[in-house]
C-alpha positions in Angstrom: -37.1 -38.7 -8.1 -40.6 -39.5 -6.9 -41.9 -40.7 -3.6 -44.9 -42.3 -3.3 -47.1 -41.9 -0.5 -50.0 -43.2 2.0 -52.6 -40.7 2.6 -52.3 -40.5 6.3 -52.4 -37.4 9.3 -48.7 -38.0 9.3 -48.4 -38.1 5.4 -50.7 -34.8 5.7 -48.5 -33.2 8.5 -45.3 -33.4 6.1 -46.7 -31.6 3.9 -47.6 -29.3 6.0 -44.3 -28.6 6.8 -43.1 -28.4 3.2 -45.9 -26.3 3.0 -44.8 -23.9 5.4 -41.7 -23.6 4.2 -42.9 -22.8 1.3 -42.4 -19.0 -0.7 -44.0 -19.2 -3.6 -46.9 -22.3 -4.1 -49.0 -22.5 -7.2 -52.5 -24.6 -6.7 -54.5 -26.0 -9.1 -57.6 -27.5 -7.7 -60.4 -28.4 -10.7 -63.6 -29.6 -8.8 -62.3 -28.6 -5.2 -61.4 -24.9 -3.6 -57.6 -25.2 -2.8 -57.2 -26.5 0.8 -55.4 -23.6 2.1 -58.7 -21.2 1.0 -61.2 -23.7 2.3 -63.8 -22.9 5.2 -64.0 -24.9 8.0 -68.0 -25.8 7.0 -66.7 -27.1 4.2 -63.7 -28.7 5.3 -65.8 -30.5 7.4 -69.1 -31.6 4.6 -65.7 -32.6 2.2 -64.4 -34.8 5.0 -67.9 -36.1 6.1 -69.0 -37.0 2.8 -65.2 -37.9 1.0 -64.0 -40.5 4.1 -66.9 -42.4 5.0 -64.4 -45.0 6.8 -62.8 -42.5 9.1 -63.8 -42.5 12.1 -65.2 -39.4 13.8 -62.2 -39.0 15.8 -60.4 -38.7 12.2 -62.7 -36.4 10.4 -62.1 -34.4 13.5 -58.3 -34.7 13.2 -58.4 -34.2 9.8 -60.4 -30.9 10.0 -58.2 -29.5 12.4 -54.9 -30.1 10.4 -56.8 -28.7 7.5 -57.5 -25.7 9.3 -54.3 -25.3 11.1 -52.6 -24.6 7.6 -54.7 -21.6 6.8 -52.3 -19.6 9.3 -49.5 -19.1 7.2 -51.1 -16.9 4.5 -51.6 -14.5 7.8 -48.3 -14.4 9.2 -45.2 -12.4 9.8 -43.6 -14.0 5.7 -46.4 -15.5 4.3 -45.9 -17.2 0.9 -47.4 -15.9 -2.3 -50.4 -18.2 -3.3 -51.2 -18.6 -6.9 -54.9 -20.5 -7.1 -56.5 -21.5 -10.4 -59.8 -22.8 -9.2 -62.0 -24.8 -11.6 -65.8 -23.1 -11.8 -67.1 -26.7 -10.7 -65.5 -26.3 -7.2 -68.0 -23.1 -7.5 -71.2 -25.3 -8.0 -70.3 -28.7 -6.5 -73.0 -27.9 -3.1 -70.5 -29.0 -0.8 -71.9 -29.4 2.2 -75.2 -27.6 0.7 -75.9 -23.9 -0.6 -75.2 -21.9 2.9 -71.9 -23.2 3.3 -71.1 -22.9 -0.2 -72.6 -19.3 0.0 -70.0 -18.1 3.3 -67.4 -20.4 1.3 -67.8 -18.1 -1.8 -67.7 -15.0 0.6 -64.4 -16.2 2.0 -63.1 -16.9 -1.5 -63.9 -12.7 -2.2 -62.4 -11.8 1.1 -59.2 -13.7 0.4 -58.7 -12.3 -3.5 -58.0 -9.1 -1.7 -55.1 -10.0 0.0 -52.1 -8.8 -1.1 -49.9 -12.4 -1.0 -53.3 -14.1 -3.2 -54.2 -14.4 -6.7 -57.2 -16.1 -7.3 -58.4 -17.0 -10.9 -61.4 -19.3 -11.5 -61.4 -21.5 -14.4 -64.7 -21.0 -16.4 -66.3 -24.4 -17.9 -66.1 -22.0 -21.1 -62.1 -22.5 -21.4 -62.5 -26.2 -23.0 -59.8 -29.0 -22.7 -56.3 -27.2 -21.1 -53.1 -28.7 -19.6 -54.7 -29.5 -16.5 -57.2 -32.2 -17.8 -55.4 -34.8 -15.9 -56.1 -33.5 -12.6 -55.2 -31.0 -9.8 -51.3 -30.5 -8.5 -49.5 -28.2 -6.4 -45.8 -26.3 -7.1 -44.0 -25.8 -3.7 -41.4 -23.5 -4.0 -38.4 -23.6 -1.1 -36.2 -20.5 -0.7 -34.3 -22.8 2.4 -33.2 -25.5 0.7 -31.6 -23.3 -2.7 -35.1 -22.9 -3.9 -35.7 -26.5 -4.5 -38.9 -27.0 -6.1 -41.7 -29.9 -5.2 -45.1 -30.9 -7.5 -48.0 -32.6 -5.3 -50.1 -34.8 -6.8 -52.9 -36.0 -4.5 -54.8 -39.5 -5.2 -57.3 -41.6 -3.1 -54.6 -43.7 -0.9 -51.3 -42.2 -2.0 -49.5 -38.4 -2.0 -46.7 -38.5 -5.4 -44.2 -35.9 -4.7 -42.4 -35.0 -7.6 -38.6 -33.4 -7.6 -37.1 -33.9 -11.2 -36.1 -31.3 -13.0 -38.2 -32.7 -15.8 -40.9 -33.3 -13.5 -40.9 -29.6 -12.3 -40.5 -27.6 -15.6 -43.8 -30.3 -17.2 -46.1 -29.2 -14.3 -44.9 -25.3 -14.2 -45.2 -25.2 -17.7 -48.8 -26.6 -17.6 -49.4 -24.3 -14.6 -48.5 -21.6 -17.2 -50.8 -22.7 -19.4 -53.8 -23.0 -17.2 -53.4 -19.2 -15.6 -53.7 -18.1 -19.3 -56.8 -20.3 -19.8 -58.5 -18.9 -16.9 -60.2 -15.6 -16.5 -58.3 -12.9 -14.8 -58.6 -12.3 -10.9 -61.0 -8.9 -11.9 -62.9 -11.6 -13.8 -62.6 -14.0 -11.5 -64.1 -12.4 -8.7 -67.5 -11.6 -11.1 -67.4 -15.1 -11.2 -67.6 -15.6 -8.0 -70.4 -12.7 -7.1 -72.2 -14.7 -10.2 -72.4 -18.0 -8.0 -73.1 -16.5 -4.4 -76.3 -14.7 -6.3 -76.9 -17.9 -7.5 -76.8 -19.5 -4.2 -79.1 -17.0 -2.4 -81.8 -17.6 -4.2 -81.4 -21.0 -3.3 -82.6 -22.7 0.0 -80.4 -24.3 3.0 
């Protein structure tokens, strides 16, 4: 069964929750780093430039639950993140080349951590399963683990529960991870862009 959605601080708040509850979650973000990874710079150039109708009161909302998520890949269970991050979200100047340089440098840091796999998708990997668009896989271990796909549009959040619907969107997960260069890769990648960026002014 699907449920459909508005985009709202209360739509984002449940999934924070499911979020939260979350063991395993698998993100595939194309064009944007992966909420849970992003800085607050560029949470806030993303949200200043991608909801020109919010008010600032919103935006600042908006920031704040963004950030507020970040905590549970730091606490006493965290999940296990599994990002494939398209190399556009590398070059897209978010909020210009010094937030997209400590961005990059926050991306590093966090491929360290123990509970994080990071893989970049290189334009170089041609047409894959994830053409159509970034998704999430939310794994539950509370509720038998009962698995969740997020699919994110402009005024709606789809949340996808089918069996059917699950196995299609882990599958093309699957395929994507294979498509994308490995996290020792990856992170030369990443070191590629923020030399890129240096030389580069604010």
């Amino acid at each position: 069964m699907a449920a459909v959605l508005r985009c709202s601080v209360d739509c984002g708040r449940r999934y924070v929750s499911l979020e939260a509850a979350a063991s395993h979650i698998k993100d595939f973000q194309p064009i944007l780093v992966p909420g849970l990874l992003q800085t607050e710079d560029y949470v806030q150039a993303l949200m200043d430039g991608g909801r020109p109708d919010d008010t600032p009161e919103q935006i600042f909302m908006r920031v704040r639950l963004r950030m507020e998520r970040q905590s549970i890949l730091s606490g006493e269970a965290p999940p296990l993140l599994w990002a494939v991050v398209g190399e556009a979200a590398l070059r897209n100047q978010v909020g210009g080349p010094a937030t997209m340089r400590h961005q990059i440098k926050a991306l590093l840091e966090v491929s360290d951590k123990p509970n994080v796999t990071l893989q970049i998708l290189s334009f170089t990997a041609g047409a894959h399963p994830g053409v159509d668009g970034a998704f999430t896989v939310l794994s539950m271990p509370e509720q038998d683990e009962q698995e969740v796909i997020l699919v994110e549009a402009m005024t709606s959040s789809l949340y996808l529960e089918t069996e059917q619907q699950v196995s299609r969107y882990k599958f093309a997960f699957n395929h994507i991870r294979a498509a994308a260069a490995s996290p020792s890769q990856s992170r030369d990648l990443l070191r590629r862009a923020l030399y890129d960026y240096r030389d580069l002014g604010d």
